[in-house]
Each structure stands twice: as structure tokens, then as C-alpha cells.
N, C-alpha and C positions, 0 to 999 in steps of 0.2 A: 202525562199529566195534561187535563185538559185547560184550556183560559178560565180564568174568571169571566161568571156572567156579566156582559156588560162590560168585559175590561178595553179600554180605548190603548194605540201606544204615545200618547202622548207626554212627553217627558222633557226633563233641561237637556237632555243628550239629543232625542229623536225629534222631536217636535209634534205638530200634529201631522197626521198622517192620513190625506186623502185617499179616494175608492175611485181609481179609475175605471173599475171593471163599470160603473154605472152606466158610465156615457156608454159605454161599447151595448150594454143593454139596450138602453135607450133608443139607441140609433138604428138595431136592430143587426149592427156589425157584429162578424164572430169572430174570435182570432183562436183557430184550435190549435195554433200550433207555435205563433207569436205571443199569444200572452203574456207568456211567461216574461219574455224580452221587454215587451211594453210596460209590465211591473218593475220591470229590474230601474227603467230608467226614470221611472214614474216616482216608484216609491225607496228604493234601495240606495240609489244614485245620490240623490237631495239629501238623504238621512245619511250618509259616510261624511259628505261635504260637513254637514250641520255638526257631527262628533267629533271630524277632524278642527275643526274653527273656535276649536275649547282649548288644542294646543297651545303650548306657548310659541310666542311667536318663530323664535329660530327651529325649531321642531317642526312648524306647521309648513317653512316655507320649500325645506326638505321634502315634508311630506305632500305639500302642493306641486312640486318639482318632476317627482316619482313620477304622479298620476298622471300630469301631464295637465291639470288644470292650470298653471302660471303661464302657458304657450296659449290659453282660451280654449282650448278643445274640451270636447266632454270627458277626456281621459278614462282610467279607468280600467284599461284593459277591456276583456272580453266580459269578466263580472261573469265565469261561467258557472262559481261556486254556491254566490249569492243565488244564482236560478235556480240550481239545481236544491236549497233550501225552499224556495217559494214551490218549484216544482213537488217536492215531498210532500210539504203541506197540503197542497193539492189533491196531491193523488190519496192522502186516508183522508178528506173530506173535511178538510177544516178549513180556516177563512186567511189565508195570506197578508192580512194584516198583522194579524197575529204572530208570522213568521220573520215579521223585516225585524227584530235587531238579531235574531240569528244567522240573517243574513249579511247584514252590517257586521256583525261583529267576525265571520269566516275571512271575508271580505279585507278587513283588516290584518288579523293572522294572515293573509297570502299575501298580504303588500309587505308586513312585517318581516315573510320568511325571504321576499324576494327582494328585499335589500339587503338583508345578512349573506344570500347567498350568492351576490356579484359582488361582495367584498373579499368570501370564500373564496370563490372561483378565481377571482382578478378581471371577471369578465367586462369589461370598459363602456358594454352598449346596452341598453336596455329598452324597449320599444322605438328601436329607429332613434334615440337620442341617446349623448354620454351619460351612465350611470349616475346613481347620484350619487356613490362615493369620487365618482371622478369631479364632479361639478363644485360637491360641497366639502368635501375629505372623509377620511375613512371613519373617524371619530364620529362625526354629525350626522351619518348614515347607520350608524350603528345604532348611536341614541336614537333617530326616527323611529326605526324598527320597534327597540325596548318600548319608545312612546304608545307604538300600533298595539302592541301585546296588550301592554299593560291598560288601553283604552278598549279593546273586545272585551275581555272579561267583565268593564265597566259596565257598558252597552248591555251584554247579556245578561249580566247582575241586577239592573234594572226591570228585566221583564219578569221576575220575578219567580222563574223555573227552577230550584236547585236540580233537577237533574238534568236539565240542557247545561246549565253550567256547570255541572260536575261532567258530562261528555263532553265539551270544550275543553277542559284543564285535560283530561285523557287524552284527546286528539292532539294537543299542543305535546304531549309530553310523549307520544307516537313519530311523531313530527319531527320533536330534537333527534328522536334515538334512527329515524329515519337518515338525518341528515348526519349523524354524526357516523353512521355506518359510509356513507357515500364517502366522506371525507378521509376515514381509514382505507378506502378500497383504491385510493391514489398511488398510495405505499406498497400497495400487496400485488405479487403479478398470481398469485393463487385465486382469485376469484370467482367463483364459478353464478352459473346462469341462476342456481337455486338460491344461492343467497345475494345476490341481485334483484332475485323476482323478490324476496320477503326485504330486502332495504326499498325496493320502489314501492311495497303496499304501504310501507311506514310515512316515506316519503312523501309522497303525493297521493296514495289511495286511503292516507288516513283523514286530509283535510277533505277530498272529497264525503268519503264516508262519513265524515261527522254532520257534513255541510249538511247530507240527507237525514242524517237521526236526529239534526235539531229541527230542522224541519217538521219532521214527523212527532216531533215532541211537543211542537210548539202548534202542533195543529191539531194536538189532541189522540195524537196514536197508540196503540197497548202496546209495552213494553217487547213485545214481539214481532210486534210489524215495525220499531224503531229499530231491531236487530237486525231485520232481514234487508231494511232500507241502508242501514249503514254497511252490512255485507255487500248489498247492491255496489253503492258508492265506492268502497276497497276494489273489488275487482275492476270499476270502469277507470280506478285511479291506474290501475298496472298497466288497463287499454291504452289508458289517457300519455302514461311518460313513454312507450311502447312507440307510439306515434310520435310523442315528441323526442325519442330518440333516431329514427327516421328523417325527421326534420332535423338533426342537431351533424347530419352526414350530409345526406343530398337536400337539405331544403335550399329555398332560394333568398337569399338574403333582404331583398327586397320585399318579402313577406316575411320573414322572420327577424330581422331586427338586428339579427349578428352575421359576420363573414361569413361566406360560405366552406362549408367544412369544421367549422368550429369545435365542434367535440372531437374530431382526431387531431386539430392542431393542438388540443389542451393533451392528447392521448389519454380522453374517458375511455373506462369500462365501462361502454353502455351493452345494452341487449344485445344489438347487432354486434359487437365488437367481439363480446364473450364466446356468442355463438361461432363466431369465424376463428377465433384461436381457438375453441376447440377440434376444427377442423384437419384432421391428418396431413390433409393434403399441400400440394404444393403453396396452393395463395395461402394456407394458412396459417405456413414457416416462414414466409415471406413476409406478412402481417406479424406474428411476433417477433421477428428478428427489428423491424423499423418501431415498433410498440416499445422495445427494449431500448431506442438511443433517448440521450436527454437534452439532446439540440431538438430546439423549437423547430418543426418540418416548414419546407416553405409550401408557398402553395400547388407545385408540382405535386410535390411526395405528399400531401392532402390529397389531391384527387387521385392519387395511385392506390394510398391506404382505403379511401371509398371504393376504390373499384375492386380491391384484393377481397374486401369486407362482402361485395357482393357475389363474388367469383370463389368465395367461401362457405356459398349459405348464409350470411348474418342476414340479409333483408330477405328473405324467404320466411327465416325461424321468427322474428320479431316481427312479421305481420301475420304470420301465422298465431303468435302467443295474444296477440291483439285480441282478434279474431277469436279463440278459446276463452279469454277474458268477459269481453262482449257476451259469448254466450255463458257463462258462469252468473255473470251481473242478473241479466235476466231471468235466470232460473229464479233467483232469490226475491225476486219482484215478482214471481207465479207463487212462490212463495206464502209471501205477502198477504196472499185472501185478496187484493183490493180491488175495486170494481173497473173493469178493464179502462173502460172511457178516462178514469180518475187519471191514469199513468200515461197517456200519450207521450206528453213531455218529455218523461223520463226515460222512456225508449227512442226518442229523437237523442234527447243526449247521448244514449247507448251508443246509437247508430253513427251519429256524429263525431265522437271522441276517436273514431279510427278511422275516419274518413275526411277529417276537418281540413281544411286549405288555410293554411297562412297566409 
């Protein structure tokens, strides 16, 4: 569905909404490859601020907590989602203004799911600070999240698209069966790589993939090129947790935000983990016999289970699946029909989502 002619997003939610790309005309600056970034913080950034400041107050200061605005900082995260919306828009040739409360409102869902899920977890840290269930209780953190949900929908309601908002209500409800598979697969020592890879497209490759079909919806794209864009987004989502399962083993804490080893001191089934029990071999009896105890490991037997993990094949097969990922994504962007210069971006993202440095 394309915009109304004429239509501005100026709203009680969004406000008005400048054109930065002018000055960069103007001056005769190009940015092929930051743009997209310069929008995020230009136009995406101000408009979440402005949607969240309609909270009520105890909600809002949770939700200022989270971001990481109450410390002064731009917060926020990486905001890789909201880009990878403006990037859509982009690439089938429509005007990025167009696409910021769909990117507001993704933006939101992934701040919503990332407080539910270090309440899930127990996980106590969350960008280099105490979680905000740790800060505010479990209760207040919960509520911010329901507040997030239930504020996209609004955001996105406003723009007036019923089918970016009917693929929003799908991606949220991808999302829960996403997370609610992950949360079953704690109990289960049966879990295999295949129904891992299809809990992580739900997981995390369904907000990306929506991130791009509302983009593309909001930018004016036929129902076919918003198919192949949100197919794009699913596979860079598997790339995306694939990496971040990598990082959840040997990242370094000091860019990632949690201890190091974190996901085998919880004993996830992540990618690499799966891959290494199923391993014949000797590390990979050795990895489920320590996988099987229910004492918390300390950080010795962390760095052993990393290393059993790698001495098994796990980081071989998970940067390999990365990598098959990546090239699946971009099939669907050749896909696409779209005019190559349109999609830079979104093959930076490709590129970047398994190669990214915490």
C-alpha cells in the first residue's frame, strides 16, 4: 500500500518529522553507506523518546531506565531494527519519512521483548547496567514491556496502513511462539539443531523480517517485494542469533554486557551447543555429561564447556549456518526485482550481522 499523496507523519504520538537527507544534498555530502544510521538518529531516536513521554509516569521511568536515557546517554541500543525498516523503504524507492513509525513501533516490540526476556532468563545485566527487573522488580518490568507492546501497535495504528499493522500483530505473535519454544527447550535434553534453527527464525528472525516488510509497506512496495523483504529479514534473523550465540560463549564481556560464558553457565541450547552434543566424539560426552549436572558451573568448568563446545565442532557448524543464512537472505533481495544501488544498506546489514564486533 502506497502513502497518501501528501501525507506528512506528523501526529500526538510522532510529532513533526524533519528531512535530514536535505542538508546532506545541499552540502553536496553523500553518505552511501551511513545514511541510514544518520536517519535512525535523526528521525527514529526523537520519535521513540516523544511516544515513550505519553507513558505514565512509573512506566515511563522503567522505560527511560532500560534505554539508558535516565544515565544522559543517547541509549537505545544499536536501533539495528528501526534501520533495517528505513533501509527497506529505501531500497523499493519510497521516502523514509514515510517509514519512521514502523520503525518506532519494531523498536519498541524489541525493547518490550528485551525486558520480558531477562526476567525469563534471571539474566541480572543488560547493556553494561543491572537489568531493569533488577533495578525496578519484576512486576514494573513486566508492566513496561505490556506498556511497549501495547504503544507499537498505537504508533503503527496511526499511520494509517491496515496491512503494516496486521504484519505487526503476526510478527508479535511469531515472536511469543518464538520465545515460548526457547523457554520449553530448557526442560528438554532432546533438542535438535532443526527445531532450534525454526524457534530462532521465530525468535529473532521474525522481528527482523517484519522490521523489513513494514518498511516495504510503508514505502509503497507490491505485495511481493514485501514477501521476499521479510523472507530476506527471517534468514538474516537466524544469521543475526547464530552470531549472537557465538558471542553468548566466547564474547568478551566488556562488549557484550554479560559475564563471560554466560549462555553455558545458564546451560542454553544454543546452536553451537546443539551442534557439539551431537558430536560422537569424545568432547562431546564430555559436554553432555557436565550439560546434564544442575549446580550452577563455576567459571572454570565455563571455560572448559567453551572449549569442549569448540573441540566438538559447535563454532565451526554455527559460523558456518551463519554464513548459509547470509547467503539465503540475499537470494530473496535478487529476488526482490529491486534496483541494485536501492539495497546497499541492506546488504551491509547482511554482511554485518555475522561479522559484527560487540
Amino acid at each position: 500500500m502506497s502513502p497518501q499523496p501528501g501525507r506528512t507523519l506528523s501526529s500526538d504520538v510522532l510529532g513533526e518529522i524533519p528531512d535530514p537527507r536535505a542538508r546532506d544534498l545541499r552540502s553536496g555530502v553523500r553518505f552511501p553507506s551511513l545514511v541510514t544510521a544518520r536517519e535512525v538518529d535523526e528521525l527514529v531516536r526523537p520519535a521513540i523518546r516523544q511516544a515513550v513521554s505519553g507513558l505514565p509516569d512509573g512506566v515511563r521511568r522503567v522505560v527511560e531506565y532500560h534505554s539508558g536515557w535516565s544515565s544522559g546517554s543517547a541509549g537505545g541500543g544499536k536501533a539495528l531494527r528501526s534501520a533495517l525498516v528505513l533501509a527497506a523503504a529505501r531500497a523499493v524507492g519510497g521516502d523514509v519519512r514515510h517509514a519512521v513509525p514502523g520503525a518506532v513501533a519494531v523498536e519498541l516490540v524489541h525493547d518490550f521483548s528485551l525486558l520480558h526476556d531477562d526476567v525469563i532468563d534471571g539474566d541480572r545485566m543488560r547493556r553494561h547496567r543491572p537489568a531493569a527487573w533488577v533495578r525496578f522488580g519484576t512486576g514494573a518490568a513486566v508492566l513496561a514491556g505490556d506498556a511497549l507492546w501495547a504503544l507499537a501497535l498505537q504508533v503503527l495504528g496511526q499511520a494509517g496502513n491496515a496491512t503494516a499493522l496486521g504484519t505487526l500483530i503476526r510478527t508479535m505473535a511469531d515472536l511469543m511462539r518464538g520465545q515460548s519454544e526457547d523457554v520449553a527447550f530448557e526442560s528438554r535434553n532432546d533438542v535438535t539443531v532443526d527445531e532450534y534453527r525454526s524457534m530462532a527464525e521465530d525468535k529473532t528472525g521474525a522481528l527482523l523480517g517484519g522490521a523489513c516488510a513494514l518498511g516495504a509497506l510503508l514505502g509503497g512496495a507490491s505485495p511481493d517485494q514485501a514477501g521476499q523483504l521479510e523472507l530476506f529479514g527471517r534468514h538474516l534473523g537466524i544469521a543475526f542469533q547464530c552470531a549472537d550465540d557465538v558471542l553468548g560463549i566466547w564474547g568478551r564481556p566488556e562488549r557484550t554486557g554479560k559475564p563471560v560464558g554466560s549462555d553455558v553457565a545458564a546451560r542454553k541450547k544454543t546452536f553451537p551447543v546443539l551442534a557439539a552434543l551431537a558430536d560422537p566424539g569424545d568432547a562431546g560426552r564430555r559436554l553432555a555429561e557436565m550439560y546434564r549436572r544442575a549446580d550452577r558451573p563455576a567459571e572454570r568448568e565455563c571455560a572448559l564447556m567453551a572449549d569442549l563446545i569448540e573441540q566438538a565442532g559447535g563454532r565451526t557448524a554455527v559460523d558456518a549456518e551463519a554464513e548459509r543464512q547470509v547467503g539465503m537472505a540475499l537470494a530473496c533481495l535478487d529476488r526482490a526485482g529491486l534496483a541494485p544501488a536501492r539495497c546497499e544498506d541492506l546488504r551491509l546489514f547482511a554482511s554485518w550481522a555475522v561479522h559484527r564486533d560487540h
